[in-house]
PyMOL CGO cylinders between C-alpha atoms (Angstrom):
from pymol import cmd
from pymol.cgo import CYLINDER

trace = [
    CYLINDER, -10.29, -22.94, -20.05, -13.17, -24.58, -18.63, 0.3, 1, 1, 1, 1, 1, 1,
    CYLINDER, -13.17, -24.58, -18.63, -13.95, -24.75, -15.02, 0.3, 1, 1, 1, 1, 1, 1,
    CYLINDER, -13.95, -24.75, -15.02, -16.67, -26.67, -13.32, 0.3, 1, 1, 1, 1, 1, 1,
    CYLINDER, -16.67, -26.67, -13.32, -19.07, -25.32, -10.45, 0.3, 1, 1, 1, 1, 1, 1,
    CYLINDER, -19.07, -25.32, -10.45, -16.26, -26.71, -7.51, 0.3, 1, 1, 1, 1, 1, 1,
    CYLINDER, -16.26, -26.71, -7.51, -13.44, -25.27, -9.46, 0.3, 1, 1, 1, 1, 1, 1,
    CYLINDER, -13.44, -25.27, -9.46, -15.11, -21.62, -9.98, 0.3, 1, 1, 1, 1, 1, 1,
    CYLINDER, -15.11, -21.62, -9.98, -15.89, -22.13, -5.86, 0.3, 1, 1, 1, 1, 1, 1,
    CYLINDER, -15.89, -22.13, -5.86, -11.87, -23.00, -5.69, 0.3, 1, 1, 1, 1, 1, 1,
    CYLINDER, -11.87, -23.00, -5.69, -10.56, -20.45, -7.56, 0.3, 1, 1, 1, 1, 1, 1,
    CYLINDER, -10.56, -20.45, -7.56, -13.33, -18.02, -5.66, 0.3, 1, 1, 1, 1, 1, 1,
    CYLINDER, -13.33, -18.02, -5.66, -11.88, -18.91, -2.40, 0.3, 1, 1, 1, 1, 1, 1,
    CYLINDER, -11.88, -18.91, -2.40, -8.10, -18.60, -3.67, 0.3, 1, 1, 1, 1, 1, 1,
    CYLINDER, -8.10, -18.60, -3.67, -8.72, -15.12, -4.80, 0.3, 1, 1, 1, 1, 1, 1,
    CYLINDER, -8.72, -15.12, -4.80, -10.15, -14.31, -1.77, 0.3, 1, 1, 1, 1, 1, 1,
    CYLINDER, -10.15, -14.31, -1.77, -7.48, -15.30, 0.34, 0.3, 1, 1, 1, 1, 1, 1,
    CYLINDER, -7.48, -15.30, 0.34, -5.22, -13.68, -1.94, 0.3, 1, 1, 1, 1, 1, 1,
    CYLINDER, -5.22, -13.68, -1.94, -6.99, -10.28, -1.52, 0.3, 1, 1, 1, 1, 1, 1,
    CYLINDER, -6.99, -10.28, -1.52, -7.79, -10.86, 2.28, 0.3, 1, 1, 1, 1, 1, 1,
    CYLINDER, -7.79, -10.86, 2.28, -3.63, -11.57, 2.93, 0.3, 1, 1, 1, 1, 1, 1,
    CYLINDER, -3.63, -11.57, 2.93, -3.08, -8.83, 0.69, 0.3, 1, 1, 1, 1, 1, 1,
    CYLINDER, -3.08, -8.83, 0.69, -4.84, -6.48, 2.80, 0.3, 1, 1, 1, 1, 1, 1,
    CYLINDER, -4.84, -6.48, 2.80, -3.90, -7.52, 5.95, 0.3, 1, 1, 1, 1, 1, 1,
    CYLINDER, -3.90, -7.52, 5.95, -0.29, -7.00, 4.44, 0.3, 1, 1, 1, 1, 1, 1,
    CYLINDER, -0.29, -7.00, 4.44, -0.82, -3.32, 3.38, 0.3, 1, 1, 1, 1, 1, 1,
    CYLINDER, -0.82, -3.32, 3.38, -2.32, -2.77, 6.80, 0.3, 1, 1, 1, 1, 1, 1,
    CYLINDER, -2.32, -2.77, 6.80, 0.60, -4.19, 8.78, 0.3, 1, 1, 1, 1, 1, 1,
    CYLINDER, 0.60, -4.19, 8.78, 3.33, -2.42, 6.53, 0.3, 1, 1, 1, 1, 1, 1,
    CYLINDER, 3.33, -2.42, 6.53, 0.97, 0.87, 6.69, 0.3, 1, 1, 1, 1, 1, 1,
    CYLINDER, 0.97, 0.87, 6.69, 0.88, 0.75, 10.86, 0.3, 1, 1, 1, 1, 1, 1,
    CYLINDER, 0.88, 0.75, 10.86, 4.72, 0.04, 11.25, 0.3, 1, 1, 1, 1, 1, 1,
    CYLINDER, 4.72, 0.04, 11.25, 5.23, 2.80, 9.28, 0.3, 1, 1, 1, 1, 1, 1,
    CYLINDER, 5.23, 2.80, 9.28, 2.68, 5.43, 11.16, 0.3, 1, 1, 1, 1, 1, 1,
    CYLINDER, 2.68, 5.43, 11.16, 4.44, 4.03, 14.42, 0.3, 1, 1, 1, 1, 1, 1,
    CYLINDER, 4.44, 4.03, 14.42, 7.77, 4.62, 13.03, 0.3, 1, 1, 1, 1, 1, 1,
    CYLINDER, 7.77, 4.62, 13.03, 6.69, 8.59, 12.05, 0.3, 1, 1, 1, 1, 1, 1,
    CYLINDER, 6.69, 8.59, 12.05, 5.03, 9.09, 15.21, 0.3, 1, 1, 1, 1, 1, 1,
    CYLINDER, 5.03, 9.09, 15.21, 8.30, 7.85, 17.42, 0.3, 1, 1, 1, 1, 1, 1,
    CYLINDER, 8.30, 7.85, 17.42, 10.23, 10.46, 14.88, 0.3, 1, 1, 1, 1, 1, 1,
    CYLINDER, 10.23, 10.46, 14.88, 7.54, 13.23, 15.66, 0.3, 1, 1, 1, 1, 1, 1,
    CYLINDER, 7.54, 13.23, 15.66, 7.83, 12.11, 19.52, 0.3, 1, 1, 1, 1, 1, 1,
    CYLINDER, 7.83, 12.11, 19.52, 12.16, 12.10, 19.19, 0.3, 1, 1, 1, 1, 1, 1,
    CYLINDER, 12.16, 12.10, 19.19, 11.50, 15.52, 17.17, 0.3, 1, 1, 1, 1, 1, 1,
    CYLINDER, 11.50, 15.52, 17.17, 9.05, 16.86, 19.65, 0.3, 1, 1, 1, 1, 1, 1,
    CYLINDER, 9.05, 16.86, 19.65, 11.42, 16.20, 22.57, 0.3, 1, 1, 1, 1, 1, 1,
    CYLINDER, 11.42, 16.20, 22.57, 14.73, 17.24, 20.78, 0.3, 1, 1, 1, 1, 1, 1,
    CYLINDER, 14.73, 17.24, 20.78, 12.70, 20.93, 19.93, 0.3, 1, 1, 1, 1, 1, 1,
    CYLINDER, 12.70, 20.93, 19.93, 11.80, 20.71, 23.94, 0.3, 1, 1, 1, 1, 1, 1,
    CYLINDER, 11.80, 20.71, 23.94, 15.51, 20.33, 25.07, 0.3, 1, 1, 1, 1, 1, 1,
    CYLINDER, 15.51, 20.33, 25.07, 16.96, 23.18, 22.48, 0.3, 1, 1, 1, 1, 1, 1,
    CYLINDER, 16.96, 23.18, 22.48, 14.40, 25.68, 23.84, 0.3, 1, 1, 1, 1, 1, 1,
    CYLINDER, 14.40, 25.68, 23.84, 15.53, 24.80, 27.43, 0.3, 1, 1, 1, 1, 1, 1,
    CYLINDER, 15.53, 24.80, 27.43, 19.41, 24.99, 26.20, 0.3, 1, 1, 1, 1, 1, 1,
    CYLINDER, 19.41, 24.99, 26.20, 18.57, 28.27, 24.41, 0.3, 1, 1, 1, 1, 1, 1,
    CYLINDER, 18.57, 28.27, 24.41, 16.23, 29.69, 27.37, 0.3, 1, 1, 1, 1, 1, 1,
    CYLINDER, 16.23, 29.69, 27.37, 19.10, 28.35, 30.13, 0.3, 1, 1, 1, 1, 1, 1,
    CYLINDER, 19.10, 28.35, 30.13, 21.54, 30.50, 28.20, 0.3, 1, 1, 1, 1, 1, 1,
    CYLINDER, 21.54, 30.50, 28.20, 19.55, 33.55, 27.53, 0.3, 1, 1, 1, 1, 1, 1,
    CYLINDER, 19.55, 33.55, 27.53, 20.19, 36.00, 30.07, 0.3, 1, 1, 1, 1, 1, 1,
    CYLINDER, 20.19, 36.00, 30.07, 16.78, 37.37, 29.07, 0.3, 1, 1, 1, 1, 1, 1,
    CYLINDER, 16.78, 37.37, 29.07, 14.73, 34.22, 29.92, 0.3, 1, 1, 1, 1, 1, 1,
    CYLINDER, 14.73, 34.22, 29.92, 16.21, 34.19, 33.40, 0.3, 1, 1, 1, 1, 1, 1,
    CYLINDER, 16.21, 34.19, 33.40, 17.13, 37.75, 35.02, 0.3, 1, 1, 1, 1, 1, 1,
    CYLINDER, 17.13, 37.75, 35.02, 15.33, 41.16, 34.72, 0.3, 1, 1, 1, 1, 1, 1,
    CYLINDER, 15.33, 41.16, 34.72, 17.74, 44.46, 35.09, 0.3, 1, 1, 1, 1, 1, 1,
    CYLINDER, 17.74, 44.46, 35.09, 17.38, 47.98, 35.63, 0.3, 1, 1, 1, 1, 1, 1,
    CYLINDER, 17.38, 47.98, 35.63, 19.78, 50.22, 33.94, 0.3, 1, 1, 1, 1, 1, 1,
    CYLINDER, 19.78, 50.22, 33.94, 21.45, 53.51, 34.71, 0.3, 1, 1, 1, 1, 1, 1,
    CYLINDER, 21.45, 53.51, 34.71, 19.92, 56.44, 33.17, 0.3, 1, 1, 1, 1, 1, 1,
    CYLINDER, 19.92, 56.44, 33.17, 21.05, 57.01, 29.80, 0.3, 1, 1, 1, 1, 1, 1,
    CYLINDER, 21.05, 57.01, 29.80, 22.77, 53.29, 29.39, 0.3, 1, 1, 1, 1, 1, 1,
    CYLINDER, 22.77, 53.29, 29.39, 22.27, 51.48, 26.31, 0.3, 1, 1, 1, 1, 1, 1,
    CYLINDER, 22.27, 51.48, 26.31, 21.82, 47.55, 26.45, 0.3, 1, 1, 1, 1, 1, 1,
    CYLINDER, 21.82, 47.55, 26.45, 21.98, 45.44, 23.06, 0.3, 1, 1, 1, 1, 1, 1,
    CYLINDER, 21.98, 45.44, 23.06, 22.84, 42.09, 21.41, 0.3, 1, 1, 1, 1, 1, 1,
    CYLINDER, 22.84, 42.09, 21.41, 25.67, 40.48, 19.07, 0.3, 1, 1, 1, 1, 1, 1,
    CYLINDER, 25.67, 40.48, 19.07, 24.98, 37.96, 16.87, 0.3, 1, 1, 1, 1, 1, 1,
    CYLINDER, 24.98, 37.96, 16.87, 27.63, 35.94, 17.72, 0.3, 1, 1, 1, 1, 1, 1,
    CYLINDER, 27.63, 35.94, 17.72, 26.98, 36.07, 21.14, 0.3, 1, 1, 1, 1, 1, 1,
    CYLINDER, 26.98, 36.07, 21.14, 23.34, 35.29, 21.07, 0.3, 1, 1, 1, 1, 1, 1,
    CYLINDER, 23.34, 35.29, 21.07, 21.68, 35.18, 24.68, 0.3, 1, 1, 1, 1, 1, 1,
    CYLINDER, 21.68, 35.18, 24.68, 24.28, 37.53, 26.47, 0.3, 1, 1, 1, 1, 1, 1,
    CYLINDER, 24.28, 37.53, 26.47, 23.50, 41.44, 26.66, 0.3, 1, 1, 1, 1, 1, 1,
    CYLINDER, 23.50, 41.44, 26.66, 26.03, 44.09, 26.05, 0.3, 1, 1, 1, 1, 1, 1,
    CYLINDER, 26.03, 44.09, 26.05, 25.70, 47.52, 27.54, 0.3, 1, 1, 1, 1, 1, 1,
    CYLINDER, 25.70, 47.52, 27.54, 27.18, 51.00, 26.92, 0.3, 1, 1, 1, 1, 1, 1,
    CYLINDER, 27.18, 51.00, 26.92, 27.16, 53.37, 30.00, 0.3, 1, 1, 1, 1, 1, 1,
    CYLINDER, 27.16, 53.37, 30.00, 26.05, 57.14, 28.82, 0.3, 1, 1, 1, 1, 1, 1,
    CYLINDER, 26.05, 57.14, 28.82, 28.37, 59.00, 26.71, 0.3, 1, 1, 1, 1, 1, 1,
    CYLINDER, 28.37, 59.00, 26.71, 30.85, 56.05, 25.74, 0.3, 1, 1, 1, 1, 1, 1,
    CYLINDER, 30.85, 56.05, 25.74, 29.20, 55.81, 22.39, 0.3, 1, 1, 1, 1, 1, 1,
    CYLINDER, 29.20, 55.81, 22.39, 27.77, 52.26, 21.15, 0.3, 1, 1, 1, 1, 1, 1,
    CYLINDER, 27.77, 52.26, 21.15, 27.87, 48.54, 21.31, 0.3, 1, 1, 1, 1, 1, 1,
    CYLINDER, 27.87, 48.54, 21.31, 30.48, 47.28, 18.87, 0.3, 1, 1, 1, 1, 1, 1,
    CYLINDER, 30.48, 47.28, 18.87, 29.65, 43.85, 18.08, 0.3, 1, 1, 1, 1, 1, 1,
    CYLINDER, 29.65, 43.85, 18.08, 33.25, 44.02, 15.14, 0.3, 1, 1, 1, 1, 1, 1,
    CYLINDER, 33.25, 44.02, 15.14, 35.00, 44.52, 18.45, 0.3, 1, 1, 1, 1, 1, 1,
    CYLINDER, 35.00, 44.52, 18.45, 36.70, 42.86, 21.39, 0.3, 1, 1, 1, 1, 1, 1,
    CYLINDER, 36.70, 42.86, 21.39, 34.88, 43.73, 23.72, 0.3, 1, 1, 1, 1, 1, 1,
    CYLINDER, 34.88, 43.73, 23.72, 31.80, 44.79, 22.15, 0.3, 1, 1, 1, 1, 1, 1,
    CYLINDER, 31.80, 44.79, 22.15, 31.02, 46.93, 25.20, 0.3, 1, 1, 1, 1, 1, 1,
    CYLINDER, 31.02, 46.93, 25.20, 32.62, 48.00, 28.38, 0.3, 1, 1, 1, 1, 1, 1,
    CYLINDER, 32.62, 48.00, 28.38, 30.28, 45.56, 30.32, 0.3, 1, 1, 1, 1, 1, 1,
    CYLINDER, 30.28, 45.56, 30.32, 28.38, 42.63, 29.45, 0.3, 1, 1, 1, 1, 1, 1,
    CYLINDER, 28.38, 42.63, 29.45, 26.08, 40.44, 31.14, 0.3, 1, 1, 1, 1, 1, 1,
    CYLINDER, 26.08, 40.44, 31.14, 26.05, 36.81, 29.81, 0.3, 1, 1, 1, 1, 1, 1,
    CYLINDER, 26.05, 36.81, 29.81, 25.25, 32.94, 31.50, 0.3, 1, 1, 1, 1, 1, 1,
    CYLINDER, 25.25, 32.94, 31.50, 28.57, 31.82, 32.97, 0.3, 1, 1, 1, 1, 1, 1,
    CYLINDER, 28.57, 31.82, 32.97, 29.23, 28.95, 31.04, 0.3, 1, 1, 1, 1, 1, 1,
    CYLINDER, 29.23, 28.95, 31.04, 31.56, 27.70, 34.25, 0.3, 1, 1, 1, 1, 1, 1,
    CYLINDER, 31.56, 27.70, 34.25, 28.86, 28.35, 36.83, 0.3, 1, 1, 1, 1, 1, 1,
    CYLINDER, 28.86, 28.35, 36.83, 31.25, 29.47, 39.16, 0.3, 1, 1, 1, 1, 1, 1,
    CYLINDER, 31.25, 29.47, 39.16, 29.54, 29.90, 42.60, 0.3, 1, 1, 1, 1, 1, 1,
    CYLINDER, 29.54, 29.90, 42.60, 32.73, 29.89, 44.72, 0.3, 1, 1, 1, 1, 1, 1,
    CYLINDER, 32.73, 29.89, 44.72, 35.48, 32.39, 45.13, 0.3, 1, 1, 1, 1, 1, 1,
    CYLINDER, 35.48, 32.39, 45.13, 37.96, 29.29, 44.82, 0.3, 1, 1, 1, 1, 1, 1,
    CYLINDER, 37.96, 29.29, 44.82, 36.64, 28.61, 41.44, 0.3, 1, 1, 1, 1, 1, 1,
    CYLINDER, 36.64, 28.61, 41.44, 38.06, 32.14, 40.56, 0.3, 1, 1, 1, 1, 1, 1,
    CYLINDER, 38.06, 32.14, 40.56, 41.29, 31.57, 42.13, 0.3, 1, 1, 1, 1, 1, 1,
    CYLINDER, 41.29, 31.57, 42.13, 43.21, 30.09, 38.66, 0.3, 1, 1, 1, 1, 1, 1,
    CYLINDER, 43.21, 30.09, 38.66, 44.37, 33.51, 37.41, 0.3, 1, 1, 1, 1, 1, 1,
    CYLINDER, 44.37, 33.51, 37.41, 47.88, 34.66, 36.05, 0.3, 1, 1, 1, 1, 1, 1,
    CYLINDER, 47.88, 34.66, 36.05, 49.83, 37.69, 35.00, 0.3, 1, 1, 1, 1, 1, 1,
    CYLINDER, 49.83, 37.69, 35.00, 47.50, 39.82, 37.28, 0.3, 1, 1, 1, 1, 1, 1,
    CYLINDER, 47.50, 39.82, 37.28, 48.50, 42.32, 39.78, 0.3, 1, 1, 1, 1, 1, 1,
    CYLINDER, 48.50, 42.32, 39.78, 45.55, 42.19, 41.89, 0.3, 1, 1, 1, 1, 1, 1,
    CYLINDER, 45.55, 42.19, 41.89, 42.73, 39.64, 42.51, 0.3, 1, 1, 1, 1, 1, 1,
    CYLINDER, 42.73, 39.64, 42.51, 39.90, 39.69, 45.14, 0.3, 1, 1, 1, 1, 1, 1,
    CYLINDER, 39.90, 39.69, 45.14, 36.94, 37.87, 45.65, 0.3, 1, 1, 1, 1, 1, 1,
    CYLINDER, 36.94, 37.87, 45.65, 34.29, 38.04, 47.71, 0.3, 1, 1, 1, 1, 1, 1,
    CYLINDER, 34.29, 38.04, 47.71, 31.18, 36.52, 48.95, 0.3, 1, 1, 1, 1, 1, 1,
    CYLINDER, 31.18, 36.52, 48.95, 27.23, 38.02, 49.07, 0.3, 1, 1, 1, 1, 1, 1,
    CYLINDER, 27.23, 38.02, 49.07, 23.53, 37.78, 48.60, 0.3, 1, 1, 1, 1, 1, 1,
    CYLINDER, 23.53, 37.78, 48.60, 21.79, 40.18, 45.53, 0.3, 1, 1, 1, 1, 1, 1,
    CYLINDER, 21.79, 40.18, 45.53, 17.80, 39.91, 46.04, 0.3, 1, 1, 1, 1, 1, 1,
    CYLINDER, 17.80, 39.91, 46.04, 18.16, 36.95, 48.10, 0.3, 1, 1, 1, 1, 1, 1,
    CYLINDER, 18.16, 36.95, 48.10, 20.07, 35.04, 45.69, 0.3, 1, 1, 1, 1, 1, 1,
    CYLINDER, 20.07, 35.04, 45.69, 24.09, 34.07, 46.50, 0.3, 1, 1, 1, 1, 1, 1,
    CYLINDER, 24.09, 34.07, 46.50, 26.69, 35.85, 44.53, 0.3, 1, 1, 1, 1, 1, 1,
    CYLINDER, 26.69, 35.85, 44.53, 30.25, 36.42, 44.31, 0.3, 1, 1, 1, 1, 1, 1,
    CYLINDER, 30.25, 36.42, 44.31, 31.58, 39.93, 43.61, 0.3, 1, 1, 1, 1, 1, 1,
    CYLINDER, 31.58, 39.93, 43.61, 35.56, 39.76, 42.24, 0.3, 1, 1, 1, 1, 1, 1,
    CYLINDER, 35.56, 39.76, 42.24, 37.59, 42.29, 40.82, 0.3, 1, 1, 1, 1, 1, 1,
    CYLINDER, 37.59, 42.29, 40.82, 40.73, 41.53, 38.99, 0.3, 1, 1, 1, 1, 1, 1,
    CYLINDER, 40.73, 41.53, 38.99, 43.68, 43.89, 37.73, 0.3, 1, 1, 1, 1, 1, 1,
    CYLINDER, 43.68, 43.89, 37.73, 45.55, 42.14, 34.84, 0.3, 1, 1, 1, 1, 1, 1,
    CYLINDER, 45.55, 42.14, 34.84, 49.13, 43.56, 33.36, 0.3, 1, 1, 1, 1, 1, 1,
    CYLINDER, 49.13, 43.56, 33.36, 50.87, 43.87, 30.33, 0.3, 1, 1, 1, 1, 1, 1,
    CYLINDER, 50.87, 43.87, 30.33, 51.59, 39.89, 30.02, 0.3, 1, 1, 1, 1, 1, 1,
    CYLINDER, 51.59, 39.89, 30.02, 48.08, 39.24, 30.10, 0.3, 1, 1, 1, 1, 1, 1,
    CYLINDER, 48.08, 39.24, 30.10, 46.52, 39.07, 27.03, 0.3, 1, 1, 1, 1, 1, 1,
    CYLINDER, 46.52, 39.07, 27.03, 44.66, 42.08, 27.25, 0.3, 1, 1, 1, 1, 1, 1,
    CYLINDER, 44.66, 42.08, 27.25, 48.56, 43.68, 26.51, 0.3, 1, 1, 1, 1, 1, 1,
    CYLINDER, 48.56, 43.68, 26.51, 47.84, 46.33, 28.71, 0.3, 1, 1, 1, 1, 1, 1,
    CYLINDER, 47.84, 46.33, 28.71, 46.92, 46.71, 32.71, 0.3, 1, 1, 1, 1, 1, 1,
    CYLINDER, 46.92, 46.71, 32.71, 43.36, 46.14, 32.37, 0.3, 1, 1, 1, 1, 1, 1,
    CYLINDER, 43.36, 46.14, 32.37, 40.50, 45.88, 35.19, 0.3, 1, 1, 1, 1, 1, 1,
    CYLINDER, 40.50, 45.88, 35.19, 37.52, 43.42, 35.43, 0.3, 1, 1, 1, 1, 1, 1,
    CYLINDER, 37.52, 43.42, 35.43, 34.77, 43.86, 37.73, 0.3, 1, 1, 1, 1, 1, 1,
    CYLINDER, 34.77, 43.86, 37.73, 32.61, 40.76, 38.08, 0.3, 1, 1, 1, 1, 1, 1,
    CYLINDER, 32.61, 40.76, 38.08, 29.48, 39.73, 39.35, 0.3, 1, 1, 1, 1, 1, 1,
    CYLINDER, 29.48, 39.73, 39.35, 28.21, 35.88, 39.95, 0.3, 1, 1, 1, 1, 1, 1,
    CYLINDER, 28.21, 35.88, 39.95, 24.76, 35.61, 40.45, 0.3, 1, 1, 1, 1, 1, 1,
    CYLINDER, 24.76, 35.61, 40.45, 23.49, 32.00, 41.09, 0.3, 1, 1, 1, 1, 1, 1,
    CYLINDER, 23.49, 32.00, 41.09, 19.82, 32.01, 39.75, 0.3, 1, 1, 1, 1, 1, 1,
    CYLINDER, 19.82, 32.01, 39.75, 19.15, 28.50, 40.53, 0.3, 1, 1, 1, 1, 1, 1,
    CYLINDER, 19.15, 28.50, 40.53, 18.77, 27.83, 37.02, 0.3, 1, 1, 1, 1, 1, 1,
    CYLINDER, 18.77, 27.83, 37.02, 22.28, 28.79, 35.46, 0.3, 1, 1, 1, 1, 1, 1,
    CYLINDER, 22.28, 28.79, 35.46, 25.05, 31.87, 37.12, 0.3, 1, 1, 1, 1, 1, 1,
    CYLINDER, 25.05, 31.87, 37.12, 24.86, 35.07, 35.73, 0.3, 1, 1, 1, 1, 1, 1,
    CYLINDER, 24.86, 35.07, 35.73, 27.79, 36.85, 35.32, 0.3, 1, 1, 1, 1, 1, 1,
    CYLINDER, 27.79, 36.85, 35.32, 28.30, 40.79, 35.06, 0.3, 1, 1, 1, 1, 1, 1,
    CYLINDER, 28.30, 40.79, 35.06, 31.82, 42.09, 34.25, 0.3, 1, 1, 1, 1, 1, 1,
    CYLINDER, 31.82, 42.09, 34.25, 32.93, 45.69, 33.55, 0.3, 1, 1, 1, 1, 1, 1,
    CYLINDER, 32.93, 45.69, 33.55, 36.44, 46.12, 31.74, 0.3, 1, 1, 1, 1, 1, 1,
    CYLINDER, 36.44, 46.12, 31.74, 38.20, 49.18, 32.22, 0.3, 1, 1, 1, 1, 1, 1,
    CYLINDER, 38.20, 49.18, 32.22, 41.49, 50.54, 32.66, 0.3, 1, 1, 1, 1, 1, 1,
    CYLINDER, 41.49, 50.54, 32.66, 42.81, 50.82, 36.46, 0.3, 1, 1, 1, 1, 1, 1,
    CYLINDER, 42.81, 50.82, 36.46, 43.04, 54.64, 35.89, 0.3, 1, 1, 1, 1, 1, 1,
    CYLINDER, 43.04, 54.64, 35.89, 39.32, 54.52, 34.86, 0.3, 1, 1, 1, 1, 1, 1,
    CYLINDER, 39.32, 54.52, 34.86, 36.41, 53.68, 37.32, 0.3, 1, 1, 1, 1, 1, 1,
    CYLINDER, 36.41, 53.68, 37.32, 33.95, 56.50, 36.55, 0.3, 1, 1, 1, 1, 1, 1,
    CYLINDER, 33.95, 56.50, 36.55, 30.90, 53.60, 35.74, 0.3, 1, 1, 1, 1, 1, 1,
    CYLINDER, 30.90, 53.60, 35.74, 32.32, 51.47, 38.42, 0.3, 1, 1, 1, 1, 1, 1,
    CYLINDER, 32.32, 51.47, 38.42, 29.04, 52.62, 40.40, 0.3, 1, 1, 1, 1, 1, 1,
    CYLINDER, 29.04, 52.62, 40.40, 26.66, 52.62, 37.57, 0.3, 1, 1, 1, 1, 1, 1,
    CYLINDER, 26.66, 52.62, 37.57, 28.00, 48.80, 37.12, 0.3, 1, 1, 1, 1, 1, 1,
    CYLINDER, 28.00, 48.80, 37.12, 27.63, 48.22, 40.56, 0.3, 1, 1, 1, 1, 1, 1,
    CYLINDER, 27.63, 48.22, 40.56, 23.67, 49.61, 40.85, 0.3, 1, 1, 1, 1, 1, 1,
    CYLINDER, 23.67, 49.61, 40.85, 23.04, 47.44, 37.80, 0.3, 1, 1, 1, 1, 1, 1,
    CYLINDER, 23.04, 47.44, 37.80, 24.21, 44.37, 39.31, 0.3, 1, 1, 1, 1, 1, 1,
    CYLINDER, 24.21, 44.37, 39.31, 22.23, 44.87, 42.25, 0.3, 1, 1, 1, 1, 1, 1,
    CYLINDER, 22.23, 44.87, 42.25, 18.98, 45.11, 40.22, 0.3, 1, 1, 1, 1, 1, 1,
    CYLINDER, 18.98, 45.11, 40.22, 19.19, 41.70, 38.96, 0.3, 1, 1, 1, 1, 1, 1,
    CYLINDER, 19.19, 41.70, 38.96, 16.43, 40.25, 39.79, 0.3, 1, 1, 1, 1, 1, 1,
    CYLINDER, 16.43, 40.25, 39.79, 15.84, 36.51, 38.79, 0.3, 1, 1, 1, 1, 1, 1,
    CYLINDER, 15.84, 36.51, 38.79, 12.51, 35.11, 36.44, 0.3, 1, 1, 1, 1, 1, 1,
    CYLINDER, 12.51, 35.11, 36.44, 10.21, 32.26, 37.66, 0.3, 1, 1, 1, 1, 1, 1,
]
cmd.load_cgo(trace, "trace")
């Protein structure tokens, strides 16, 4: 195929046009593209932000420091990542196969109860008090609670609870015993009152 001089300059121009649109193409297609990743990285980013604030916000460690008794053990369950189970000294170990895993446990109270009428909803118990007070400045509730045989603990079966409201999430401390039973009862009560909250 012969071309003349103006149809060499034509075909010039065409393939430069071609080339310049193709470009410009690739370049649009390539920036939607890098916008799209970086609004996923941003979503991702954010998402990671808000599980390590659900995670912290549920961690008793990331919120409250403690003091235990001398010669209490404190550990953690799997399945109950976040809450802390202790063992006062000479009641062996933390069974994380069992229900409970330890006579007392501290763990985020996942109703934030920071009212004594909050607690009121309980059955088959024979006892159940609750009362208002401050722990290192911060408002608590203190409640004890004797269950009986209906319950489903099967058996009469004591709770001793704490509430303390951190400002960032309600910590709660509870000690299950039998009624008969009390000898940590001020052991529990010390370690409650060394809760201390995080900034």
């Amino acid at each position: 195929m012969n071309l003349n001089n103006s149809g060499k300059a034509k075909l010039v121009v065409i393939v430069v046009v071609l080339l310049i649109a193709a470009g410009l193409t690739g370049w649009w297609f390539g920036r939607s593209h890098n916008t799209s990743n970086n609004k996923q990285t941003d979503q991702a980013q954010s998402d990671n932000k808000k599980s390590d604030n659900v995670s912290s916000n549920n961690d008793v460690k990331a919120l409250v420091s403690y003091v235990l008794p001398d010669g209490w053990k404190a550990s953690t369950c799997a399945a109950s990542a976040g809450s802390v189970f202790v063992v006062p000294k000479g009641t062996g170990n933390v069974n994380c196969n069992s229900t409970p895993s330890s006579p007392i446990k501290i763990s985020v109270d996942p109703a934030n109860n920071k009212d004594c009428n909050q607690l009121q909803n309980v059955q088959n118990v024979s006892k159940h008090i609750c009362s208002s007070e401050f722990i290192n400045g911060h408002k608590s509730l203190r409640a004890e609670t004797v269950y009986n045989k209906d319950s489903s603990y099967k058996k009469d079966t004591t709770i001793n609870a704490y509430y303390i409201d951190t400002g960032k999430g309600v910590i709660k401390l509870e000690y299950i015993h039998e009624p008969t039973n009390s000898e940590n009862l001020i052991g529990f009560e010390q370690l409650a009152k060394s809760v201390q909250t995080k900034n």
